[in-house]
N, C-alpha and C positions, 0 to 999 in steps of 0.2 A: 753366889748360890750354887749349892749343888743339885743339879735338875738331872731327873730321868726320864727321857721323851721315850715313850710307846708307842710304836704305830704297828696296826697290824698286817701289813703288809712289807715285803721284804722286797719283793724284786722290784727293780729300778725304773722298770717305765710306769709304776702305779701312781695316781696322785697322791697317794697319802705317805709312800715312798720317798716322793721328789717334798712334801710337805715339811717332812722329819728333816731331811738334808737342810732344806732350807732354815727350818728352824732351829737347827743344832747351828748353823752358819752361823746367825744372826745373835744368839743367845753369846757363842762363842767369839764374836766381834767386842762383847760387852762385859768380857771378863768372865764371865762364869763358865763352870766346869758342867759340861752337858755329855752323857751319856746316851746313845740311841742304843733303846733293845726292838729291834725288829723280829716281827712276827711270833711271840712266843709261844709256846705250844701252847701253855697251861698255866693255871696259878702257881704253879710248882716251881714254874720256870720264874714266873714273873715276881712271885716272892723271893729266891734264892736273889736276883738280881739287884732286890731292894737292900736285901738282908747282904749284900757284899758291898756296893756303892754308897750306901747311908744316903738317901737323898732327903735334900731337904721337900722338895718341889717334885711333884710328881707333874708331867705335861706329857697328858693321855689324848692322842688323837680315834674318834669314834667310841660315841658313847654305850653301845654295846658289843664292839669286839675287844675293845681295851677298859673300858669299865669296869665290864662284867669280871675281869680278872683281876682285875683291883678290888672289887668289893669279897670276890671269893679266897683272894689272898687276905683279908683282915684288913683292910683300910691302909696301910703301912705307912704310907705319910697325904699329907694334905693333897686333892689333887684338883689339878686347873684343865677341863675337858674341851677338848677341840671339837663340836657336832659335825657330824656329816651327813648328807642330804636324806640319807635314808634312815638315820638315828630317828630323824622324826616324819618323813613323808613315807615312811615304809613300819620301819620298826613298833613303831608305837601305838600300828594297827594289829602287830601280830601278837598272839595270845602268848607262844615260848619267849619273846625280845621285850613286850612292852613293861612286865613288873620288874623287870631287869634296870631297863632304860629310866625307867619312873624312880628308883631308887637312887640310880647313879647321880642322875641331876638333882636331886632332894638331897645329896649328900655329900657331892663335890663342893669344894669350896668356892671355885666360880667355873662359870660355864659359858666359852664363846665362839662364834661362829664369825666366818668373812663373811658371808652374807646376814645385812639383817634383815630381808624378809624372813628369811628361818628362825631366825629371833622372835620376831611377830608373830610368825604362828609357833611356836613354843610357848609364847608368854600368853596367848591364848588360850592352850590346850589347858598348861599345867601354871597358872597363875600363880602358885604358891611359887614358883620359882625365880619369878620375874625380879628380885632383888639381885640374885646371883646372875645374870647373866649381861655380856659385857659383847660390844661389838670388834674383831678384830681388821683391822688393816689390812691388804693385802699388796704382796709385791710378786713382780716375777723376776728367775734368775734365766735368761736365754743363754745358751749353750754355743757352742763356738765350732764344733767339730762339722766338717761338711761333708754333706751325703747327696750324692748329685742322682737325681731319678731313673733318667737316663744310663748313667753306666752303672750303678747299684740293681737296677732294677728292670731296665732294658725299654723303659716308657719314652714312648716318643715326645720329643719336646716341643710337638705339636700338639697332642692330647692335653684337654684340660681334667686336672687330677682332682678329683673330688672327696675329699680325704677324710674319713670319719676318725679319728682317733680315739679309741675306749677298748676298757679291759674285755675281755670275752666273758659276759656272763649276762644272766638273764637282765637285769636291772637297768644293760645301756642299749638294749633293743636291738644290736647291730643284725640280729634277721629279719626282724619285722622291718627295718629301712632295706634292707637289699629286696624283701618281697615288695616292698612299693616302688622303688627303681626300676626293680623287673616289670612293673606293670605297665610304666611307660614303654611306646614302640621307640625302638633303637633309630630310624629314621628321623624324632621329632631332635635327639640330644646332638644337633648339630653347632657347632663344630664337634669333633668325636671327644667323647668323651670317659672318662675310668672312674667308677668307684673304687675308691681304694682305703683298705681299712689297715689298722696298726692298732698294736694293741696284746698284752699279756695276755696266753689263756690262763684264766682264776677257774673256770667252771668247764670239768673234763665234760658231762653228754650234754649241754648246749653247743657248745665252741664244735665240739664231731656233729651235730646237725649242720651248724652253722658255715662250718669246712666245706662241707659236703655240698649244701648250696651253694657258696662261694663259685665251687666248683664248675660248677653247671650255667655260668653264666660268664659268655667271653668279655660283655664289659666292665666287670668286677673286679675285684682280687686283694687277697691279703697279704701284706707286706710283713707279715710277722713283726717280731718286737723291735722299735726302732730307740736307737739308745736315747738318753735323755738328753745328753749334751748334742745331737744331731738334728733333735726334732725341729728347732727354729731354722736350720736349713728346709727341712720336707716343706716345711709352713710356708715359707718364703716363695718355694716352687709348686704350692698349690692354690688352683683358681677360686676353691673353696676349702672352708672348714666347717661339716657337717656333727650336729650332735643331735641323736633321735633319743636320748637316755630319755627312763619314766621318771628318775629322780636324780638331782645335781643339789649339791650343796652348792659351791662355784667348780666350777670345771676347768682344773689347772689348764688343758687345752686349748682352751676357750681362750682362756687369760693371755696366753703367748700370742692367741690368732689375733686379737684385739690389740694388744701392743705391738703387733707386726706392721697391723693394719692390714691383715685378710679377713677379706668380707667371710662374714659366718652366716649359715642357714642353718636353725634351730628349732627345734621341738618348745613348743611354747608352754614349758613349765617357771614354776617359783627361780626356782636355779637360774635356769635362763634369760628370764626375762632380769635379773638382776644385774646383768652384764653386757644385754645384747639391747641394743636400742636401733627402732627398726626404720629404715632408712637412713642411719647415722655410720653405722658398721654393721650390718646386717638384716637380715631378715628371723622373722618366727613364724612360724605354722603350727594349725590347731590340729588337721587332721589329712588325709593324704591328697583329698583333690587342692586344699592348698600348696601342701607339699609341692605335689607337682607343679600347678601355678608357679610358683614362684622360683622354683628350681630351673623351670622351662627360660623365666626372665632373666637369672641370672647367665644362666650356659647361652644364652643367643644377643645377649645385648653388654658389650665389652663395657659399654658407659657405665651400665649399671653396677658393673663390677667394683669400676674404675670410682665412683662416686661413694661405694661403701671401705676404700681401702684408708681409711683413717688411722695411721699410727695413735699408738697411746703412748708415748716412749715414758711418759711420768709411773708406767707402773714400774719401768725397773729400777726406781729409787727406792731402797730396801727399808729407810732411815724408820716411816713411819711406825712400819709394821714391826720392825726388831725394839723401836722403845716401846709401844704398845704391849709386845711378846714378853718383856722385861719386868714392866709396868704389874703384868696383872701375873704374873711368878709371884713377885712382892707380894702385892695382895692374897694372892692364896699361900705365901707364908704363912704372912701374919695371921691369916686365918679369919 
């Protein structure tokens, strides 16, 4: 088959970045010829691309940044939509995304998601859809290159690193968690400890608020963008793996800390809860005096740590998800 993966993100540490990578990988283990167009500006763009590559298959990751240019470029060939947590926990409430998003999936030829709670609540919202939509496999690919904290970054190899990894932009909350961290006193986070976040800026006046309080707070700090092939070392040498997002489809982040076996503290949404099982590999939390609670338990009791560090090593067997990936191309050939 000839496939053309869209995703709309381009730089390297996004999950929908590392998604493309992955899924051109695994399409291209399988024989077929996969193009990735990252980030395209326009229909303009994303037509010419059609109209030079002939694809059979289109495999559009997010149902309204890559849809949307699919339906405004003329449909160009049959296409297979990857949802993303905000396609439908966000989008689908907004009055410019939702006749957009409602079309795309009314009109793709199938529509699938790693998570199938998101499925669940799609096939509830928009019921006419629930024929077309298919649940996909998930694998991860860990990265090989080492980045040691310590001399990359100057953290003491005493300090427990508590590492939020997400893009900078309003959706993963990463100010609202530093204002709750701050509100704990510094005395109680013994042994000492660093928030530390990673992560692309997507969104220029959030990310300079968010800088700015970063700033102002000595046990915090952002590590800028950390490559993708080094992130399963950061992961390795951190005590945690923190995600405060509003909405997560699966959180390729999550995925590596789970297959590490780092304990995860997590914002207790759909997304999360689909991955994070609590006192098996981590914790969830509803609202910040949990938060704390349980942030307090993990930073002061080694056991507890030690009890949530559960490798998953079964996710990096790629096999499921690239015949699945395969699988449902076919199908949205055939149409």
């Amino acid at each position: 088959m000839r496939i053309l993966l869209c995703s709309p993100e381009a730089q390297a540490a996004t999950g929908n970045a590392n998604s493309a990578r992955r899924y051109q990988a695994l399409l291209q283990q399988r024989g077929h010829q996969v193009e990735a167009l990252l980030a395209p500006a326009d229909a303009a763009v994303f037509a010419a691309a059609c109209q030079r590559f002939q694809p059979e298959v289109l495999l559009l990751i997010h149902a309204w940044r890559s849809g949307r240019l699919w339906l405004e470029s003329g449909r160009l060939a049959p296409a297979l939509v990857v949802l993303s947590g905000t396609d439908v926990n966000q989008g689908l409430d907004l009055p410019d995304q939702a006749p957009v998003i409602r079309q795309v999936l009314q009109t793709a030829t199938v529509v699938a998601a790693h998570n199938p709670q998101l499925l669940d609540q799609l096939g509830q919202r928009l019921p006419q859809c629930c024929q077309r939509l298919r649940a996909l496999p998930v694998s991860v690919q860990l990265g090989r290159q080492p980045c040691s904290l310590q001399q990359h970054y100057g953290i003491d190899p005493t300090t427990l690193v508590l590492l939020c990894p997400a893009g900078l932009r309003p959706v993963k909350s990463v100010l609202d968690l530093l204002h709750w961290y701050n509100a704990l006193p510094p005395e109680r986070l013994l042994p000492p400890c660093l928030l530390a976040f990673c992560g692309p800026v997507l969104d220029e006046s959030y990310s300079r608020c968010f800088l700015a309080a970063v700033r102002q707070q000595p046990l915090a700090r952002y590590l800028g963008v950390i490559a993708p092939d080094a992130m399963a070392d950061v992961l390795r040498q951190s005590a945690l793996v923190l995600n405060h997002s509003e909405s997560e489809g699966l959180s390729g982040a999550l995925l590596e800390a789970a297959c590490l076996g780092r304990p995860i503290l997590a914002r207790d949404i759909p997304g999360n809860r689909a991955l994070v099982q609590p006192g098996v590999n981590g914790l969830l939390y509803r609202d910040q005096q949990e938060f704390h609670r349980h942030l307090l338990q993990l930073v002061q009791h080694a056991s507890l740590r030690q009890q949530l560090s559960r490798p998953q090593p079964q996710m990096l067997d790629g096999s499921a998800e690239g015949d699945a990936l395969e699988q449902l191309c076919r199908l949205t050939m055939a149409g």
